[in-house]
MDAnalysis code that builds the backbone (N, CA, C; Angstrom):
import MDAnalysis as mda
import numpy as np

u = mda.Universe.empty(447, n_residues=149, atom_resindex=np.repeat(np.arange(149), 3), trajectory=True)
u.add_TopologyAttr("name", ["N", "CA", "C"] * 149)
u.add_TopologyAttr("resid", np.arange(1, 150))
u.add_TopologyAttr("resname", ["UNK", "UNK", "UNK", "UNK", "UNK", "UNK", "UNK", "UNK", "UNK", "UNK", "UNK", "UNK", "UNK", "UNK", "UNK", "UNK", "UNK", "UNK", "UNK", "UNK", "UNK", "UNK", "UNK", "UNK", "UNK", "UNK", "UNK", "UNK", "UNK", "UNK", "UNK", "UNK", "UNK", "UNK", "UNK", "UNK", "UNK", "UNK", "UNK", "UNK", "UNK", "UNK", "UNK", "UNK", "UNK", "UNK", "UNK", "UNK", "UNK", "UNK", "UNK", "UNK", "UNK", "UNK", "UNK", "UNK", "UNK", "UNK", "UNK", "UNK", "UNK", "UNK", "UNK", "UNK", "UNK", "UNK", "UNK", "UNK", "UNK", "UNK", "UNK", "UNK", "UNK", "UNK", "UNK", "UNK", "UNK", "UNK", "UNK", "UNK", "UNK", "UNK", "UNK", "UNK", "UNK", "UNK", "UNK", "UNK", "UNK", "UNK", "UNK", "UNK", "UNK", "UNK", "UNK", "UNK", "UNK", "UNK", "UNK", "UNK", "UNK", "UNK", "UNK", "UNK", "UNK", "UNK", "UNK", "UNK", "UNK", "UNK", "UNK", "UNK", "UNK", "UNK", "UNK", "UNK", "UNK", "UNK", "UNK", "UNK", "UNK", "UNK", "UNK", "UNK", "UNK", "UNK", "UNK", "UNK", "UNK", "UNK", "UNK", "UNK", "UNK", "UNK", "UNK", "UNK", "UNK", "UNK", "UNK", "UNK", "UNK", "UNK", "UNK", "UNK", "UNK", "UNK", "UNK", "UNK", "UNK"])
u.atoms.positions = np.array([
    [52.407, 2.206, 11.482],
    [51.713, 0.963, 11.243],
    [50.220, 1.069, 11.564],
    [50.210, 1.582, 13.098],
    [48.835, 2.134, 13.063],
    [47.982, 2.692, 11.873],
    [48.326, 3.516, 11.466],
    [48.034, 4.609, 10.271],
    [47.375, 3.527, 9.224],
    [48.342, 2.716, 8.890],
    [48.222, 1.547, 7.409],
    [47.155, 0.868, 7.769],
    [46.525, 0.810, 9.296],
    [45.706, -0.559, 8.867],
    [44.212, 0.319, 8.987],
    [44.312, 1.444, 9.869],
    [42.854, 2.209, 10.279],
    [42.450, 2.952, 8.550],
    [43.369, 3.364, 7.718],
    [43.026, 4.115, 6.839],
    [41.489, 2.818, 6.044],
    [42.212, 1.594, 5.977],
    [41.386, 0.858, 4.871],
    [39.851, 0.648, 5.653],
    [39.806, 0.411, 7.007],
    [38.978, 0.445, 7.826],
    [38.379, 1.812, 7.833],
    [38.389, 2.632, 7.987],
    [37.661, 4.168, 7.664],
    [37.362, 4.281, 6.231],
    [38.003, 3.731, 5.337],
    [37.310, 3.893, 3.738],
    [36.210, 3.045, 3.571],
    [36.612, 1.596, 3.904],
    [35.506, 0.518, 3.951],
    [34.309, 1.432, 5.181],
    [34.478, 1.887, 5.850],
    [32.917, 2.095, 6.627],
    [32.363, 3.557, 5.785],
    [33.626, 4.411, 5.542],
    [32.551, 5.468, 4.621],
    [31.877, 5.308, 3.328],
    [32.228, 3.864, 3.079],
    [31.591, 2.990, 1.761],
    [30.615, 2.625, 1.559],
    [30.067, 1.930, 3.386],
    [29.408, 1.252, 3.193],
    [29.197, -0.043, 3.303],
    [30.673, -0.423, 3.338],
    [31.105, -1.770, 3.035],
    [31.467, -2.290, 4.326],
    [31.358, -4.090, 4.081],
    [31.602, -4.230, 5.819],
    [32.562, -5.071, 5.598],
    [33.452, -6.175, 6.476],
    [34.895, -6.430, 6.029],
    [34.354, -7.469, 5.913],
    [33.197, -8.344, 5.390],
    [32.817, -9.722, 4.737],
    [32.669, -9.695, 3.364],
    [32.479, -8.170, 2.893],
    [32.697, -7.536, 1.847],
    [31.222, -7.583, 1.113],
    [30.167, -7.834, 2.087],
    [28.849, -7.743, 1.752],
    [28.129, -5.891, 1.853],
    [27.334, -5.618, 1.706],
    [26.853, -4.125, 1.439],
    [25.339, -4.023, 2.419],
    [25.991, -3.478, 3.817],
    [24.837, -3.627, 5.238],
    [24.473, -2.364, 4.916],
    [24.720, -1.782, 4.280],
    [23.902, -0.495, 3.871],
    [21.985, -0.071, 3.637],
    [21.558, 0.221, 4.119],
    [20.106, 0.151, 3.711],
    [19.710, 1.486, 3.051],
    [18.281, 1.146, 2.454],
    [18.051, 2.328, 1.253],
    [17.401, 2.812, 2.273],
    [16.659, 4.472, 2.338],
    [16.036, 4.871, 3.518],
    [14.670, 4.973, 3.180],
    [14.043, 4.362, 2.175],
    [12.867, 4.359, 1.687],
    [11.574, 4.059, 2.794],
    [10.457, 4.735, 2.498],
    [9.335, 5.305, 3.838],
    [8.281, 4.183, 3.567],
    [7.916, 3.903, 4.683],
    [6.243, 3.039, 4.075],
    [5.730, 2.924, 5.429],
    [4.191, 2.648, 5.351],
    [3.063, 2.806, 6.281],
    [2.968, 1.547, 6.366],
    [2.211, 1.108, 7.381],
    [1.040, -0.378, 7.307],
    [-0.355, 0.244, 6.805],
    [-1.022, -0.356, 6.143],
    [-2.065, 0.012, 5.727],
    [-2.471, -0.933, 4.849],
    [-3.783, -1.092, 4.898],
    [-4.958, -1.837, 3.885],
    [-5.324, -0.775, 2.762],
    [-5.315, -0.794, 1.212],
    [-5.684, -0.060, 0.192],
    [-6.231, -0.581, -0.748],
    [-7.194, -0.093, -1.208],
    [-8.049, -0.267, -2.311],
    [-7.796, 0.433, -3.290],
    [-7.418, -0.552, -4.815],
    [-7.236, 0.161, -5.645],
    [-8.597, 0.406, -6.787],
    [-8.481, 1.260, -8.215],
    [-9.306, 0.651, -9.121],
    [-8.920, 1.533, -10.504],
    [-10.173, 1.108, -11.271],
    [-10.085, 2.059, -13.093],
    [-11.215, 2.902, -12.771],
    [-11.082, 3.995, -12.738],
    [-11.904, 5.017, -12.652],
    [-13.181, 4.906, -13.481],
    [-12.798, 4.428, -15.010],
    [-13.514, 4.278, -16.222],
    [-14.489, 3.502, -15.672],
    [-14.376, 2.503, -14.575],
    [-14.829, 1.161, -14.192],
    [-16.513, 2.082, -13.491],
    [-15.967, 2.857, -13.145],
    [-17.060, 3.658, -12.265],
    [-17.767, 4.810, -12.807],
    [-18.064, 5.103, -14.433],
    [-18.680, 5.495, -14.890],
    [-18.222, 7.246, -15.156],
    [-17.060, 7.279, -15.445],
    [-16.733, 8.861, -15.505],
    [-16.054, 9.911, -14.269],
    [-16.037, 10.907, -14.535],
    [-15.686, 11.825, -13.904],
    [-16.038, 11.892, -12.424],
    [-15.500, 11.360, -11.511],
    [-16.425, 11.890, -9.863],
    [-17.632, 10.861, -10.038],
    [-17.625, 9.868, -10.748],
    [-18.859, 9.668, -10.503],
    [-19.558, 8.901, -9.406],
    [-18.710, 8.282, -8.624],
    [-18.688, 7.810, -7.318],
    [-17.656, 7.942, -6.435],
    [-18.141, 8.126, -5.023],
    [-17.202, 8.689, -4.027],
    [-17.046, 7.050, -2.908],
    [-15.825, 6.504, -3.007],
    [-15.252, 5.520, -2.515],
    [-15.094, 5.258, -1.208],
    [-15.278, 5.113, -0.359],
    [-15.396, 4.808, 1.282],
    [-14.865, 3.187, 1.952],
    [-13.625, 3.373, 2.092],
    [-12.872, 1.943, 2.675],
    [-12.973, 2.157, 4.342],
    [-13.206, 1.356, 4.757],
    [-13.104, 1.244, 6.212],
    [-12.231, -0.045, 6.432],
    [-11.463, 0.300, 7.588],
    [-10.348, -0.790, 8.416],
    [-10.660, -0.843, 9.531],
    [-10.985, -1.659, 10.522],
    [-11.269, -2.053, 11.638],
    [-11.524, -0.499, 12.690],
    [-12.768, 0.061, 11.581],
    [-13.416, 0.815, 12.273],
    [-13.236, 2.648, 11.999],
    [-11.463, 2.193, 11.426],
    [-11.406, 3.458, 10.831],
    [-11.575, 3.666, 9.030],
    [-11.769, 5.187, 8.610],
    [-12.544, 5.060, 7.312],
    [-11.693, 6.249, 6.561],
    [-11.624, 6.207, 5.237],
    [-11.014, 7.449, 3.945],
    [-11.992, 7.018, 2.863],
    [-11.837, 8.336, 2.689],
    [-13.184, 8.008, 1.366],
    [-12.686, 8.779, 0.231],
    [-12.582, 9.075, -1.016],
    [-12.488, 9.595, -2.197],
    [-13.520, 9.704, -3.394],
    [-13.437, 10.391, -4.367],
    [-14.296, 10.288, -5.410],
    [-13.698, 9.555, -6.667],
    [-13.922, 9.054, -7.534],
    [-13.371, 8.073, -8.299],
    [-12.398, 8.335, -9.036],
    [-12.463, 9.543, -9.792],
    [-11.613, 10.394, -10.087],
    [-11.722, 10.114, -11.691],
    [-10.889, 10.302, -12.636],
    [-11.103, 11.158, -13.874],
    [-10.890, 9.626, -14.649],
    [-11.812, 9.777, -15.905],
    [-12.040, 8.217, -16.151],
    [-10.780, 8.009, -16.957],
    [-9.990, 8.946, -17.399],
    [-8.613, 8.600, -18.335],
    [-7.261, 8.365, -17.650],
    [-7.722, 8.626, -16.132],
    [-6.784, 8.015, -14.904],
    [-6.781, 6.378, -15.255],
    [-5.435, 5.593, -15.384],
    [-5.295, 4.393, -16.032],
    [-5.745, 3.799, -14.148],
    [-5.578, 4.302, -12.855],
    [-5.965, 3.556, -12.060],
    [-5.889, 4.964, -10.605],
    [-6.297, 4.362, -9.817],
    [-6.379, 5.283, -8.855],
    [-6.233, 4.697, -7.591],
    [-6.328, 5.029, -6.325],
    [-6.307, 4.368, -4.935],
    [-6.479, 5.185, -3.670],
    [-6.868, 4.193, -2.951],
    [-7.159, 5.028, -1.395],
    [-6.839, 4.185, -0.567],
    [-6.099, 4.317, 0.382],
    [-5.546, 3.531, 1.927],
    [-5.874, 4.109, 3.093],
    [-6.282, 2.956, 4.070],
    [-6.445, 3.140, 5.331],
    [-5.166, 2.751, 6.030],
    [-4.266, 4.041, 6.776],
    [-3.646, 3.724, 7.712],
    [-3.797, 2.758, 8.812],
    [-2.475, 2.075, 9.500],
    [-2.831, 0.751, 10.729],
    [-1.337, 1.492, 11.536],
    [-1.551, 0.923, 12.422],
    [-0.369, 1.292, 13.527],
    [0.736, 0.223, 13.211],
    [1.954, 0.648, 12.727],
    [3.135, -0.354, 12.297],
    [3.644, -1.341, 13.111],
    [2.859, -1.544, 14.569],
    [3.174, -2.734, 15.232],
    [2.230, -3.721, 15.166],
    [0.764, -3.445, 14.434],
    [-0.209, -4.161, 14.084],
    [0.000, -5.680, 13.796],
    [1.276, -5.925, 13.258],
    [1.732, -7.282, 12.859],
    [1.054, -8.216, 11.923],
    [0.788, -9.255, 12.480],
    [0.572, -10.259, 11.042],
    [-1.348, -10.556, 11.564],
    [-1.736, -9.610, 11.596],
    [-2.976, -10.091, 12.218],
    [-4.155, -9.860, 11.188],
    [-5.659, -10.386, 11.655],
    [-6.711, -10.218, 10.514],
    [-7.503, -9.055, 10.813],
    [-7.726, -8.398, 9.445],
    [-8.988, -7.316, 10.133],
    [-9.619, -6.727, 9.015],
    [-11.077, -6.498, 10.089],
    [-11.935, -6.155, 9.067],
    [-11.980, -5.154, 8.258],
    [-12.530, -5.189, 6.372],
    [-12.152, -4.135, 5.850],
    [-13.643, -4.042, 5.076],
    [-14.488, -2.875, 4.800],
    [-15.792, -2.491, 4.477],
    [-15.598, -1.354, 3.446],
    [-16.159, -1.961, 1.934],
    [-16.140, -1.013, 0.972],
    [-17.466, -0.545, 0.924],
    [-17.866, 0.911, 0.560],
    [-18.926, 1.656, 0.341],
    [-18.766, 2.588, -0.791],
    [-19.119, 2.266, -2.245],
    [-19.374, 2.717, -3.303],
    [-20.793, 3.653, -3.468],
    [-20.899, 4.686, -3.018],
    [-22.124, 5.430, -3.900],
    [-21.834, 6.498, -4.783],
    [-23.134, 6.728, -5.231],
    [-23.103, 7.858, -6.179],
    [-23.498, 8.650, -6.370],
    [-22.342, 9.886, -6.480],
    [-22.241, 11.293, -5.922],
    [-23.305, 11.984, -6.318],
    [-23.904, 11.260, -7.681],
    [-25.444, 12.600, -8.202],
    [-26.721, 11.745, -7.386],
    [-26.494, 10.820, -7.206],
    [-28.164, 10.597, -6.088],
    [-27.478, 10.175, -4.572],
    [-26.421, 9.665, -4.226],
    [-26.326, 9.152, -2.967],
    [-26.765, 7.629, -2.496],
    [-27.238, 6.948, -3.779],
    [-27.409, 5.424, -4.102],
    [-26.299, 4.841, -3.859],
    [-26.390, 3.631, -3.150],
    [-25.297, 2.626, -3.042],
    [-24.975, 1.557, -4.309],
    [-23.832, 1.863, -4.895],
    [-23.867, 1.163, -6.029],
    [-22.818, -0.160, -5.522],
    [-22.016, -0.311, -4.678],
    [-21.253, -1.439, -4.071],
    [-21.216, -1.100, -2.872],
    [-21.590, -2.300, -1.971],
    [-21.106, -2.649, -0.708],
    [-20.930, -3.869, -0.408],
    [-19.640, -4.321, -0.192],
    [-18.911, -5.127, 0.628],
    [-17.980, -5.128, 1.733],
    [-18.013, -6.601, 2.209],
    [-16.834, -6.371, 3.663],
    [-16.387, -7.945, 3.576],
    [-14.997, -7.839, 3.925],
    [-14.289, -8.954, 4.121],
    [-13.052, -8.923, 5.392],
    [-12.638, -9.916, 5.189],
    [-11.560, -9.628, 6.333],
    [-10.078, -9.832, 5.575],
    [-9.181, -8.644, 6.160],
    [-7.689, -8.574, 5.280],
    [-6.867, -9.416, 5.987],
    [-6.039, -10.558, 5.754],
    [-4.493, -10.932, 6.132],
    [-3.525, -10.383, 5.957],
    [-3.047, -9.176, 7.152],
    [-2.097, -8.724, 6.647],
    [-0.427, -9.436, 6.425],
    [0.347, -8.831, 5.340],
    [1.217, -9.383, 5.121],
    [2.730, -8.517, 5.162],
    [3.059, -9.315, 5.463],
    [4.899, -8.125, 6.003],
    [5.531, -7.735, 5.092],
    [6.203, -6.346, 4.897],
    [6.840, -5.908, 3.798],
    [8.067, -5.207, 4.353],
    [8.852, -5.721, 3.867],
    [10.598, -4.765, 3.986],
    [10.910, -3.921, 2.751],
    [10.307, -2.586, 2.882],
    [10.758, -2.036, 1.364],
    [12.172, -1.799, 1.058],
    [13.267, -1.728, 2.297],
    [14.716, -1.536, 2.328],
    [15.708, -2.841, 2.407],
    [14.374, -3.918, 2.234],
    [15.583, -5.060, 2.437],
    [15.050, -5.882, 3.956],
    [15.070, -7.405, 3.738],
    [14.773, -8.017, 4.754],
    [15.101, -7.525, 6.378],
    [16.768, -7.181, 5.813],
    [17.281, -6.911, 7.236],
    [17.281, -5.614, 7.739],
    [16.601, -4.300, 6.950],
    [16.387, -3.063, 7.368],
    [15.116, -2.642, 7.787],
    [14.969, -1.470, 8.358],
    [13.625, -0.600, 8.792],
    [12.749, -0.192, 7.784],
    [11.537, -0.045, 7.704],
    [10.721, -0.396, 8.791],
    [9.882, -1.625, 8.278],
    [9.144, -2.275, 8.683],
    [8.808, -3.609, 8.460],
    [7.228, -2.960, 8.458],
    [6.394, -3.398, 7.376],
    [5.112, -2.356, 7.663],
    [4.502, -3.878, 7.367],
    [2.962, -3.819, 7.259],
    [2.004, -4.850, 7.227],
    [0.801, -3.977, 6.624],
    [0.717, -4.812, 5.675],
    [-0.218, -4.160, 4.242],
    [-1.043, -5.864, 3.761],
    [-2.364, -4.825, 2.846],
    [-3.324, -5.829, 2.162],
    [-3.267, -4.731, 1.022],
    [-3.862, -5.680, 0.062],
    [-4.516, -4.536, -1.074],
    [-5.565, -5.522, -2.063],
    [-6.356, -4.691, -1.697],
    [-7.836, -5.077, -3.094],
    [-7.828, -4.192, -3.689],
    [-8.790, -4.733, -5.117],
    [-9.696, -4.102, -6.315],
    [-11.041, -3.951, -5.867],
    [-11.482, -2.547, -5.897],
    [-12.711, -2.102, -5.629],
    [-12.955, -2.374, -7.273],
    [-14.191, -3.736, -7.480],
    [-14.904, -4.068, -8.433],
    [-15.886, -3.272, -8.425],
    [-16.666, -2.843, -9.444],
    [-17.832, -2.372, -9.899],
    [-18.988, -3.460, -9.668],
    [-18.932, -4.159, -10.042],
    [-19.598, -5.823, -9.756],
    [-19.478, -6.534, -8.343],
    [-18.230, -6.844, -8.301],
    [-18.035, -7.984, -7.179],
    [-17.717, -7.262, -5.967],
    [-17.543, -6.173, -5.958],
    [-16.664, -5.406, -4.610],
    [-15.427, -5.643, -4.230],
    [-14.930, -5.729, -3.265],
    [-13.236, -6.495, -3.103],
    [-12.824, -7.836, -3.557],
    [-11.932, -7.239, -4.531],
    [-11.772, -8.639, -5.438],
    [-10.096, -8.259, -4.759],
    [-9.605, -9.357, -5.504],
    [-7.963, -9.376, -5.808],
    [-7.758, -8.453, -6.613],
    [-6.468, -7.703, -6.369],
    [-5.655, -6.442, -7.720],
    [-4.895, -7.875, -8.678],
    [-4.803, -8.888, -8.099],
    [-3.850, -9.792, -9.324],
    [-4.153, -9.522, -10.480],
    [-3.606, -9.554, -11.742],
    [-3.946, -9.400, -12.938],
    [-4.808, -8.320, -13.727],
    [-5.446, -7.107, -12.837],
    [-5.467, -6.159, -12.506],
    [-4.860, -5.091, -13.746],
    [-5.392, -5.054, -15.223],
    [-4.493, -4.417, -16.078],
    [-5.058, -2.703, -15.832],
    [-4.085, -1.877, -15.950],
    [-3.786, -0.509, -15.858],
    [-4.661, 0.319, -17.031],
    [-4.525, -0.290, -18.073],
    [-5.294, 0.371, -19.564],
    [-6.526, -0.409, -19.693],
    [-7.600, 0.386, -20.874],
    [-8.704, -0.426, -20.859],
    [-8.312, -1.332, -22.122],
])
């Protein structure tokens, strides 16, 4: 009798499955906290033609714009994943790589916002922003943000 009732109980847990018959299983998918700036390469005049510099509350990654038939590109500043729901400052620096001219600079402050990439009730809970490094405006919103020209 023993036997009859542990077997269904050992299939249901190597399943996955829990005996409410819901699926507590989580995906093991990875993610950072971090603030990132995205953009269109094209936006920035060609090949390399400007080297990108995001700063987050002090810390900085910088890139070059990269190849103008890239439909979009990006750079993130790492945050420490207990950072939580807090504000902080973020400083874009656009120049350009053949004179060293500042072609955008802005700074704003990010709200970060909570993300469960495995599911509300799984690990790890990261806290992310993300802008559009504008050519014009500097940190705009990515909303609406199309991929092709």
């Amino acid at each position: 009798m023993r036997r009859a009732l542990l077997t269904p109980l050992l299939a249901a847990a190597l399943t996955g499955c829990s005996l409410l018959g819901q699926d507590a299983s989580c995906t093991e998918a990875d993610a950072d906290s971090q603030v990132s700036a995205v953009w269109r390469p094209a936006d920035f005049g060609g090949r390399d033609a400007v080297r990108i510099r995001l700063c987050v509350d002090g810390t900085c990654e910088e890139r070059t714009s990269g190849r103008p038939d890239d439909p979009i590109a990006s750079l993130s500043v790492h945050l420490p994943d207990d950072i939580g729901a807090s504000t902080v400052p973020v400083r874009l620096t656009v120049t350009s790589v053949k004179s060293g001219d500042t072609v955008v600079k802005d700074s704003t402050r990010a709200r970060l916002t909570e993300q469960h990439p495995n599911g509300t009730s799984c690990p790890p809970t990261t806290w992310t922003a993300t802008f559009r490094a504008h050519p014009q405006k500097g940190l705009t919103s990515p909303k609406g943000m199309k991929l092709q020209g």
